[in-house]
C-alpha positions as CSV (number, residue, x, y, z in Angstrom):
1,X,151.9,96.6,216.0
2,X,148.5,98.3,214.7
3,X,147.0,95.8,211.8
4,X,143.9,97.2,210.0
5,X,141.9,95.0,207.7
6,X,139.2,96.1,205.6
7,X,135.7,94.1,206.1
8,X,134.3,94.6,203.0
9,X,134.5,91.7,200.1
10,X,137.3,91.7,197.6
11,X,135.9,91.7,194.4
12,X,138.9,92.2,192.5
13,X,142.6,93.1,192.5
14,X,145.1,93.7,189.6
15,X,146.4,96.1,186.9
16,X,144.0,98.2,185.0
17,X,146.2,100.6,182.7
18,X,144.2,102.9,180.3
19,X,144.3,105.3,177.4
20,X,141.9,108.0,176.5
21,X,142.0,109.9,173.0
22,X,140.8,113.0,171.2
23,X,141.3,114.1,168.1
24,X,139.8,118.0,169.5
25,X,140.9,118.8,173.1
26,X,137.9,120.6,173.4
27,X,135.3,118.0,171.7
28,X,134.2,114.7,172.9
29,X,137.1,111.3,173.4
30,X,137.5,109.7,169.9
31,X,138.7,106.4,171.7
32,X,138.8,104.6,175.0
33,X,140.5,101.7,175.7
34,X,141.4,99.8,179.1
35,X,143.8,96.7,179.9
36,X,143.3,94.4,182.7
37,X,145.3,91.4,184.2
38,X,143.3,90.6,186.9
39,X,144.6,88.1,190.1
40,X,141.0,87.7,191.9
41,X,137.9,88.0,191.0
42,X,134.8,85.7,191.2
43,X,135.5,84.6,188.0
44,X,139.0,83.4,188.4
45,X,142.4,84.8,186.7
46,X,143.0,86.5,183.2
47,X,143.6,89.4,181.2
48,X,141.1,91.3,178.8
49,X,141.9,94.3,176.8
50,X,139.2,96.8,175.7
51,X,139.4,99.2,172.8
52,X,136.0,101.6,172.1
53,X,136.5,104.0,168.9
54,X,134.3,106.5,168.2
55,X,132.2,105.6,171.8
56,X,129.7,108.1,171.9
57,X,129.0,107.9,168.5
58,X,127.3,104.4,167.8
59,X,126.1,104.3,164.4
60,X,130.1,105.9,163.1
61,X,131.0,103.3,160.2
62,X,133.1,101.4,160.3
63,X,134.5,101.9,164.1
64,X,136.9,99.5,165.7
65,X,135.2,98.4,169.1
66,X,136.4,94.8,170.7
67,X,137.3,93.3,173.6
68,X,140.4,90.2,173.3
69,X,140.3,87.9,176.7
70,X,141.5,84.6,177.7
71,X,138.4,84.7,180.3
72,X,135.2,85.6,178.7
73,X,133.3,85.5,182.1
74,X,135.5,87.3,183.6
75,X,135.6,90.1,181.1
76,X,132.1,90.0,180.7
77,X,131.5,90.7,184.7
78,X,134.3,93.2,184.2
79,X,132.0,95.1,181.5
80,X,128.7,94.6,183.5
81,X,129.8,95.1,187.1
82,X,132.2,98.0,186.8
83,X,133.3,99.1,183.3
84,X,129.6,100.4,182.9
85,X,129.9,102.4,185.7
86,X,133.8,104.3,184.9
87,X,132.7,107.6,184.4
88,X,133.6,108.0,180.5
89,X,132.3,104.6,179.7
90,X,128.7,105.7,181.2
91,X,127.6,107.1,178.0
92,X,127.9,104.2,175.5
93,X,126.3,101.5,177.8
94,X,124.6,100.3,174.6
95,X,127.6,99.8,172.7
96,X,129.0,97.7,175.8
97,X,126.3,95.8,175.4
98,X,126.7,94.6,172.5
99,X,130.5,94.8,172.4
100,X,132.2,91.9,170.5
101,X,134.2,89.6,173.7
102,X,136.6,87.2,171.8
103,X,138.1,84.7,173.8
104,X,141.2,83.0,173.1
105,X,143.3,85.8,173.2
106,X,147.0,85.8,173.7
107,X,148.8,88.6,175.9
108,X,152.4,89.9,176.1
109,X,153.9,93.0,177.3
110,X,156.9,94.9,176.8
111,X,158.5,97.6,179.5
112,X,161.3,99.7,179.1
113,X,161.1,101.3,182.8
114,X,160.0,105.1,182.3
115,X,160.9,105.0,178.5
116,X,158.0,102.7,177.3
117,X,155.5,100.5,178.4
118,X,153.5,98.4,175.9
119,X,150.5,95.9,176.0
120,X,149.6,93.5,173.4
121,X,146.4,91.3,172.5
122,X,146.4,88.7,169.9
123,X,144.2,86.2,168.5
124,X,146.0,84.8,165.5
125,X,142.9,82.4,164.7
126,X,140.7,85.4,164.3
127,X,143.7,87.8,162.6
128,X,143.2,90.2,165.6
129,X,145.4,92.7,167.3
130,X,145.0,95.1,169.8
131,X,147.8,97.4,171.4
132,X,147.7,100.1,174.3
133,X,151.5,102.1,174.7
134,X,152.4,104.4,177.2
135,X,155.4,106.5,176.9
136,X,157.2,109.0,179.3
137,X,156.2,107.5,182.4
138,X,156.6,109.6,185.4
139,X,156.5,109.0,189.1
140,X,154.0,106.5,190.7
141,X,151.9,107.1,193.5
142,X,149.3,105.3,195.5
143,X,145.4,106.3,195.6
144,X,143.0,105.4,198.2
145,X,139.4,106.3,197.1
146,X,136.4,106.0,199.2
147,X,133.2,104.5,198.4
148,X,131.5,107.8,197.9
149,X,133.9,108.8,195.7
150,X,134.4,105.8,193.3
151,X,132.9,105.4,190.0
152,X,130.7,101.8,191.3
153,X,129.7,103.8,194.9
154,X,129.7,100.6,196.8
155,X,133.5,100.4,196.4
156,X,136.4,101.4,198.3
157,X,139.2,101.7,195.4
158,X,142.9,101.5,196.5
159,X,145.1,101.7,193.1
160,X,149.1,102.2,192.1
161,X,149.3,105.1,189.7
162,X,152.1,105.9,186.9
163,X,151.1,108.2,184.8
164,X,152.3,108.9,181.4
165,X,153.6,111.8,179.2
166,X,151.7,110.2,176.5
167,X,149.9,107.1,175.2
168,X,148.5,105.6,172.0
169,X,146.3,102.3,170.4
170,X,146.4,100.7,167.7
171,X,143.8,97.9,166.1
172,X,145.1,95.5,164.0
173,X,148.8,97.5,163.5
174,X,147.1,100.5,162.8
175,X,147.1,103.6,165.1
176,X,144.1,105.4,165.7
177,X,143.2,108.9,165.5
178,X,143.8,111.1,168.1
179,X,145.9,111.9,171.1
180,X,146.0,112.2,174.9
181,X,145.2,115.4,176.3
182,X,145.9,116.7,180.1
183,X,143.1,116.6,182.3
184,X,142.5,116.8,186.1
185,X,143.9,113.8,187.9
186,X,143.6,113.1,191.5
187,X,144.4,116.4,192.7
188,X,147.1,117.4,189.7
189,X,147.2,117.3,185.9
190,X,148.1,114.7,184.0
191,X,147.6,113.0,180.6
192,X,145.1,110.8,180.0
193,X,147.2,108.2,180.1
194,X,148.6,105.6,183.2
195,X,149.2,102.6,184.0
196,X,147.8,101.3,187.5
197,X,149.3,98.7,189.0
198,X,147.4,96.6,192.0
199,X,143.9,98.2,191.2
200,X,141.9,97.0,194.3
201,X,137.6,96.9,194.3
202,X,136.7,96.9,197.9
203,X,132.7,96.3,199.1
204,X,132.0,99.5,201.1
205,X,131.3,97.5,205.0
206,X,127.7,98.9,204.5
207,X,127.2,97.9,201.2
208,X,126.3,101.4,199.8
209,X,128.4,104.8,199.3
């Protein structure tokens, strides 16, 4: 029997569903918003959901941006280390920065197999709710992404995939503007909506892409 192990530092493993939203198919994304229930990391266990509207637009009134966690630390490093670096999330750096992390937070989901899939975030102290659904979900396949290829560059990424037919957020019970749209998505098209299930940040063995 051939066993392979990968030298490179785990820096973290778990689900890492997201959503993506425009209001224009051809304009800019109106809303981003990520889930994660992490198993590992250096900052232990947890779950942090993150909803940006109106990301690349920092001074639009009134916009919903917050994170809900049960591990502030965790989602913190989450933010710095890698959220920062996700492709779509490069341009509002500032507003990450300054993002509003409430810990606290409880989490619950509810899965219907491919019918539905929903995520919750609550803090009832605070009167906050966040929600990320995914409907239609189609078949799931694996992804193995080399360091050169990631969104970090100093990480292999090996991820679950189920993408959706569909997806939607709301803040607070209400739904936000916009919808997904189809995109490129590892080789096919897809919308921009999936879960991913076992999400897997590898060190690159030479520390750099």
């Amino acid at each position: 029997m051939i066993t392979t192990v990968k030298p490179g530092a785990v820096d973290w493993t778990g689900d890492n569903p997201f959503v993506y939203l425009k209001t224009d198919p051809e304009g800019d994304w109106c809303a981003l918003a990520l889930y994660f229930r992490i198993a590992l990391s250096p900052h232990g266990v947890g779950q942090a959901m993150l909803v940006l509207e109106a990301p690349y637009q920092p001074e639009y009134p009134k916009a919903r941006r917050l994170m809900l966690t049960d591990n502030p630390v965790m989602a913190r490093y989450l933010v710095d280390d890698f959220v920062k670096h996700f492709g779509l999330f490069r341009p509002c750096t500032a507003l990450l920065d300054s993002v509003s992390i409430v810990g606290g937070a409880q989490f619950s989901c509810h899965d219907e197999g491919k019918g539905l899939h929903i995520q919750r975030a609550t803090h009832a102290q605070e009167g906050l709710s966040l929600e990320m659904h995914w409907e239609g979900l189609q078949r799931p396949f694996m992804a193995a992404v080399p360091a050169d290829k990631t969104q970090t560059g100093v990480h292999e990424m090996f991820s679950v995939f189920q993408p959706a037919t569909s997806g939607w957020v709301a803040v607070n019970g209400e739904r936000l503007p916009g919808a997904t749209v189809e995109r490129d998505f590892f080789g096919s098209r897809a919308a921009s909506a999936a879960l991913a299930f076992s999400e897997t940040w590898v060190q690159a063995s030479h520390g750099q892409a």
